[in-house]
N, C-alpha and C positions, 0 to 999 in steps of 0.2 A: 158661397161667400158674398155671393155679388145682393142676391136678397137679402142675407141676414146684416147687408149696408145699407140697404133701400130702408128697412125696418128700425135701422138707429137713425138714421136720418129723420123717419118721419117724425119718431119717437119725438128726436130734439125738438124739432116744427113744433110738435104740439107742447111741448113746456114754455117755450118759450112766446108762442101765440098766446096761451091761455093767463088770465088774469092772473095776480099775486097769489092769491090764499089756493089756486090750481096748481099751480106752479111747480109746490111742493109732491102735491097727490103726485102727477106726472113723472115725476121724476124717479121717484119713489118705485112706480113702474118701470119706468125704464132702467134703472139700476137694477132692478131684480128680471127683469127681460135678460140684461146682460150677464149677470151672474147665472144663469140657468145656462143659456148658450155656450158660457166657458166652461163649465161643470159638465156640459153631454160634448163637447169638440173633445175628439180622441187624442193623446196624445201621438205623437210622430219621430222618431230620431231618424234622421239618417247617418249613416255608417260605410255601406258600401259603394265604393265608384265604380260604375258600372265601362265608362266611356269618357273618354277625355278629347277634346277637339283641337286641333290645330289648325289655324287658317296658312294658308298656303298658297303662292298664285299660279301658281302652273302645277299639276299636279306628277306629270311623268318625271320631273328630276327630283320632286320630292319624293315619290316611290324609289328611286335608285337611292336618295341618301340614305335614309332608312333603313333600307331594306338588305342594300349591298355597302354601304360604309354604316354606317353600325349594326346591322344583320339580326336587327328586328322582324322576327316572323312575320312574314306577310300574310293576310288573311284572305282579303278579296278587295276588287274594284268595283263600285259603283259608278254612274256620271257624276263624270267632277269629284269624286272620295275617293278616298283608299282607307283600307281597316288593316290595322295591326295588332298584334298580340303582347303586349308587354307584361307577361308574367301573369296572365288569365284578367289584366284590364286592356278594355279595347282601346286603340288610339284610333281619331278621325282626322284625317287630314282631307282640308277642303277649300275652298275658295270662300271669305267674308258672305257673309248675309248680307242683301242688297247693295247701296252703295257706302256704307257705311264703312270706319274706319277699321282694322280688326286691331286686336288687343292680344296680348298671350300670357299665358301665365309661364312659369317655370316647370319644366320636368326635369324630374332629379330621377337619375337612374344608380341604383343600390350596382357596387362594383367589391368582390373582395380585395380584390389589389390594382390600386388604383393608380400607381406607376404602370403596371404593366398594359391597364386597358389603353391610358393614355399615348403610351408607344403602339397598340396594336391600333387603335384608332386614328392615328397620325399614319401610319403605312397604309390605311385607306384612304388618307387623302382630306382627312379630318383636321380642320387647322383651331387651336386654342387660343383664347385669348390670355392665357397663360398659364404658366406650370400647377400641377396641382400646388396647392397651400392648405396646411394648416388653419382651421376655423373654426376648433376649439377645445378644449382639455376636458372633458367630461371624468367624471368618476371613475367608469371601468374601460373609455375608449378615447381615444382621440376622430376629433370629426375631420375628414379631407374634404375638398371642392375641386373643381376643376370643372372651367365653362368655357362651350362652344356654340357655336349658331350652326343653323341647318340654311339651305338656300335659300330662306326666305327671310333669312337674319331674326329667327325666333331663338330665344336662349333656350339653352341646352345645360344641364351639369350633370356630370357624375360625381355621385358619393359615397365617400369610403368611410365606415368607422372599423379604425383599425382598433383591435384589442389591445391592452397593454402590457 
Protein backbone atom coordinates (compact mmCIF):
# COMPACT_ATOMS: atom_id res chain seq x y z
CA UNK A 1 0.00 0.00 0.00
CA UNK A 2 2.51 2.24 1.12
CA UNK A 3 4.46 2.06 -2.43
CA UNK A 4 1.60 1.94 -4.61
CA UNK A 5 1.11 5.83 -2.65
CA UNK A 6 4.65 6.68 -3.24
CA UNK A 7 3.85 5.82 -7.07
CA UNK A 8 0.42 8.18 -7.19
CA UNK A 9 2.21 10.73 -5.63
CA UNK A 10 4.82 10.82 -7.97
CA UNK A 11 2.55 10.19 -10.74
CA UNK A 12 0.50 13.60 -9.61
CA UNK A 13 4.32 15.49 -9.31
CA UNK A 14 4.76 14.75 -12.76
CA UNK A 15 1.27 16.14 -14.21
CA UNK A 16 1.35 18.71 -12.56
CA UNK A 17 5.35 19.78 -13.04
CA UNK A 18 5.07 19.16 -16.73
CA UNK A 19 3.85 21.81 -19.20
CA UNK A 20 -0.02 22.18 -20.51
CA UNK A 21 -0.10 20.06 -23.82
CA UNK A 22 1.86 17.10 -21.02
CA UNK A 23 -0.26 17.53 -18.69
CA UNK A 24 -2.86 15.70 -20.39
CA UNK A 25 -0.34 12.65 -21.66
CA UNK A 26 0.35 12.30 -17.87
CA UNK A 27 -2.52 11.98 -16.60
CA UNK A 28 -3.80 9.75 -19.00
CA UNK A 29 -1.04 7.59 -17.46
CA UNK A 30 -1.79 7.79 -14.30
CA UNK A 31 -5.50 7.25 -14.67
CA UNK A 32 -4.74 3.89 -16.28
CA UNK A 33 -1.77 3.25 -13.51
CA UNK A 34 -4.76 3.36 -11.22
CA UNK A 35 -7.31 1.56 -12.95
CA UNK A 36 -4.78 -1.44 -13.48
CA UNK A 37 -3.93 -1.39 -9.61
CA UNK A 38 -7.77 -1.63 -8.63
CA UNK A 39 -8.47 -4.27 -11.28
CA UNK A 40 -5.31 -6.73 -9.79
CA UNK A 41 -6.32 -5.43 -5.61
CA UNK A 42 -8.15 -8.70 -4.62
CA UNK A 43 -11.18 -8.27 -3.22
CA UNK A 44 -11.59 -8.86 0.75
CA UNK A 45 -14.91 -9.19 3.06
CA UNK A 46 -14.68 -9.74 6.45
CA UNK A 47 -17.26 -11.63 8.40
CA UNK A 48 -15.89 -13.33 11.18
CA UNK A 49 -14.94 -11.88 14.75
CA UNK A 50 -12.42 -13.58 15.77
CA UNK A 51 -11.63 -11.57 19.33
CA UNK A 52 -13.10 -8.74 20.96
CA UNK A 53 -11.15 -6.52 23.47
CA UNK A 54 -12.18 -4.94 26.53
CA UNK A 55 -10.05 -2.46 28.30
CA UNK A 56 -10.15 -3.04 31.89
CA UNK A 57 -7.94 -1.65 34.84
CA UNK A 58 -7.13 -4.03 37.19
CA UNK A 59 -7.33 -7.19 35.73
CA UNK A 60 -8.05 -9.89 38.87
CA UNK A 61 -11.65 -8.36 39.69
CA UNK A 62 -12.35 -8.33 36.07
CA UNK A 63 -11.65 -12.06 35.88
CA UNK A 64 -13.96 -12.77 38.85
CA UNK A 65 -16.87 -10.53 37.25
CA UNK A 66 -16.86 -12.50 34.33
CA UNK A 67 -15.89 -15.41 35.06
CA UNK A 68 -17.81 -15.97 38.51
CA UNK A 69 -20.86 -13.28 38.08
CA UNK A 70 -21.79 -14.07 34.84
CA UNK A 71 -19.87 -17.40 34.37
CA UNK A 72 -18.15 -16.75 31.17
CA UNK A 73 -15.71 -19.67 30.30
CA UNK A 74 -12.55 -18.73 31.27
CA UNK A 75 -9.73 -19.48 28.92
CA UNK A 76 -6.44 -18.50 30.04
CA UNK A 77 -4.20 -15.49 31.55
CA UNK A 78 -1.62 -13.86 29.99
CA UNK A 79 0.35 -10.59 31.74
CA UNK A 80 -2.08 -8.13 32.15
CA UNK A 81 -5.05 -10.20 29.81
CA UNK A 82 -7.50 -12.60 30.37
CA UNK A 83 -9.18 -14.66 27.40
CA UNK A 84 -12.79 -15.80 27.44
CA UNK A 85 -14.93 -17.82 25.64
CA UNK A 86 -18.14 -16.37 24.61
CA UNK A 87 -19.86 -18.79 22.46
CA UNK A 88 -16.43 -19.86 20.22
CA UNK A 89 -15.63 -15.76 20.10
CA UNK A 90 -12.67 -14.91 22.26
CA UNK A 91 -13.17 -11.96 24.69
CA UNK A 92 -9.66 -9.87 25.82
CA UNK A 93 -9.77 -8.16 28.78
CA UNK A 94 -6.71 -5.74 29.31
CA UNK A 95 -5.45 -2.72 30.46
CA UNK A 96 -5.64 0.63 27.48
CA UNK A 97 -2.64 0.74 25.01
CA UNK A 98 -0.37 3.22 26.26
CA UNK A 99 -1.44 6.27 27.89
CA UNK A 100 -4.26 6.93 25.92
CA UNK A 101 -7.89 7.12 26.78
CA UNK A 102 -9.75 3.48 26.34
CA UNK A 103 -13.22 3.58 24.49
CA UNK A 104 -15.65 0.44 24.43
CA UNK A 105 -17.98 -0.68 22.48
CA UNK A 106 -21.25 -2.75 23.63
CA UNK A 107 -21.58 -6.46 24.14
CA UNK A 108 -24.87 -7.78 23.72
CA UNK A 109 -25.12 -11.27 25.06
CA UNK A 110 -28.07 -13.47 23.24
CA UNK A 111 -30.24 -14.70 26.45
CA UNK A 112 -33.46 -17.01 25.92
CA UNK A 113 -35.23 -15.70 28.89
CA UNK A 114 -34.29 -12.66 29.74
CA UNK A 115 -36.36 -12.19 33.02
CA UNK A 116 -34.84 -15.17 34.34
CA UNK A 117 -31.00 -14.43 33.47
CA UNK A 118 -31.79 -10.94 34.87
CA UNK A 119 -32.71 -12.46 38.42
CA UNK A 120 -29.88 -15.15 38.21
CA UNK A 121 -27.53 -12.37 37.39
CA UNK A 122 -28.62 -10.05 40.21
CA UNK A 123 -28.08 -13.16 42.76
CA UNK A 124 -24.43 -12.76 41.68
CA UNK A 125 -24.18 -9.53 42.65
CA UNK A 126 -24.90 -8.11 39.22
CA UNK A 127 -26.51 -4.74 39.58
CA UNK A 128 -28.73 -3.04 36.42
CA UNK A 129 -29.25 0.03 35.31
CA UNK A 130 -32.76 -1.07 34.87
CA UNK A 131 -35.39 -3.57 34.38
CA UNK A 132 -35.39 -5.31 31.16
CA UNK A 133 -37.52 -3.11 28.41
CA UNK A 134 -39.13 -3.67 25.57
CA UNK A 135 -36.93 -2.16 22.36
CA UNK A 136 -38.95 -3.38 19.64
CA UNK A 137 -41.99 -5.22 17.86
CA UNK A 138 -40.21 -6.85 15.02
CA UNK A 139 -42.33 -9.12 12.69
CA UNK A 140 -41.93 -12.65 14.30
CA UNK A 141 -40.24 -11.42 17.84
CA UNK A 142 -40.18 -8.89 20.17
CA UNK A 143 -36.50 -7.44 20.92
CA UNK A 144 -35.59 -7.20 24.98
CA UNK A 145 -32.49 -5.10 26.44
CA UNK A 146 -31.32 -5.03 29.69
CA UNK A 147 -27.83 -3.09 30.70
CA UNK A 148 -25.29 -3.45 33.15
CA UNK A 149 -21.62 -2.46 33.63
CA UNK A 150 -18.74 -4.74 34.78
CA UNK A 151 -16.07 -3.12 37.19
CA UNK A 152 -14.67 -0.95 34.95
CA UNK A 153 -18.15 0.70 34.23
CA UNK A 154 -17.82 -0.82 30.51
CA UNK A 155 -21.62 -1.42 29.20
CA UNK A 156 -22.84 -4.68 29.16
CA UNK A 157 -26.54 -5.84 27.80
CA UNK A 158 -28.40 -8.77 27.44
CA UNK A 159 -30.60 -9.63 24.69
CA UNK A 160 -33.69 -11.47 24.39
CA UNK A 161 -35.86 -11.76 21.22
CA UNK A 162 -38.68 -13.42 22.40
CA UNK A 163 -40.93 -15.18 19.91
CA UNK A 164 -44.35 -14.37 19.56
Amino acid sequence: MQKHHHRSARALELIFDATPLNRVEHYRAFEKSIMLNVAMTPTLSLSTIGQIALTVRDIAPAIEFYRDQLGIRFLFEAPNMAFFDCGGIRLMLGPPEGTKDSFSSILYFKVDDIHSAVETLKSRGVGFERDPHLVAKMPDHDLWLAFFRDPDRNTLALMCEMKR
